[in-house]
Structure formats: structure tokens, C-alpha cells
C-alpha positions, -999 to +999 in steps of 0.1 A: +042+113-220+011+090-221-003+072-188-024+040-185-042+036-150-063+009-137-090+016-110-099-024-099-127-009-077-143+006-103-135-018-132-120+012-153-087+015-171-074+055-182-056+070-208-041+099-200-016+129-206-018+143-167-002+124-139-031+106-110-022+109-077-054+094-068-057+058-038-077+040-064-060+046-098-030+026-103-002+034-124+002+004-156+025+024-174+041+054-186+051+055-228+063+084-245+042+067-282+002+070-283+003+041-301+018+019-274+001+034-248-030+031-265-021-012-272-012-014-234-048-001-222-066-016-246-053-052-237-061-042-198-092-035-207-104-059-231-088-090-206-105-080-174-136-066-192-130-030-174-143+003-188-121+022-213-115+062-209-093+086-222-083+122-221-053+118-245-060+135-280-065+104-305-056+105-340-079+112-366-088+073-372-097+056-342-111+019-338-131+011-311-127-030-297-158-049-303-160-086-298-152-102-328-125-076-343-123-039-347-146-012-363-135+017-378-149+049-362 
């Protein structure tokens, strides 16, 4: 399973394999796909302009949001 969280205090939004049991990290969503896991944090992030971070492995072509599109890492 993959977790988003969202920490409003801190502006950050995680992607994660481990569960948070943390006051400040919310739960956004639980998915058994990267993929949509991965959409669903992304659009958190990128429409309150929070912070990004993940402990999930990736696959071997990532893309990192820019304004303006997508780059290939």
C-alpha cells in the first residue's frame, strides 16, 4: 500500500509505504497503485504550493513538476 499525508503546519505533503501516526500528518489517501498515489500527492502539492517528500521507491523514470510542464529526471 502507498500513503499520501498532508502536514498544513508545515506546508508538506508525503509519500509513503509506512503508516503515520503522527498529530500533524494527515491521512489524504491510501492506494494500492504508485501511480495513483503518486497523481494524488502531486495535485496536493502543486494546488496549495506545499513541499513534496517521499519514501516510496519510484520507478526508474521519474518527472519532477515544474511550472510550466514536466521535466524528465
Amino acid at each position: 500500500m502507498f500513503y499520501v499525508y498532508v502536514n498544513n503546519k508545515e506546508g508538506r505533503v508525503l509519500l509513503t509505504t509506512r503508516r503515520i501516526r503522527h498529530s500533524q500528518w494527515k491521512l489524504a489517501g491510501a492506494y494500492s497503485q504508485l501511480k495513483a498515489a503518486t497523481r494524488q500527492a502531486r495535485f496536493i502539492a502543486d494546488a496549495r504550493e506545499y513541499i513534496l517528500e517521499w519514501d516510496a521507491p519510484l520507478p526508474k523514470r521519474t518527472y519532477v513538476t515544474q511550472r510550466g510542464g514536466d521535466a524528465a529526471t
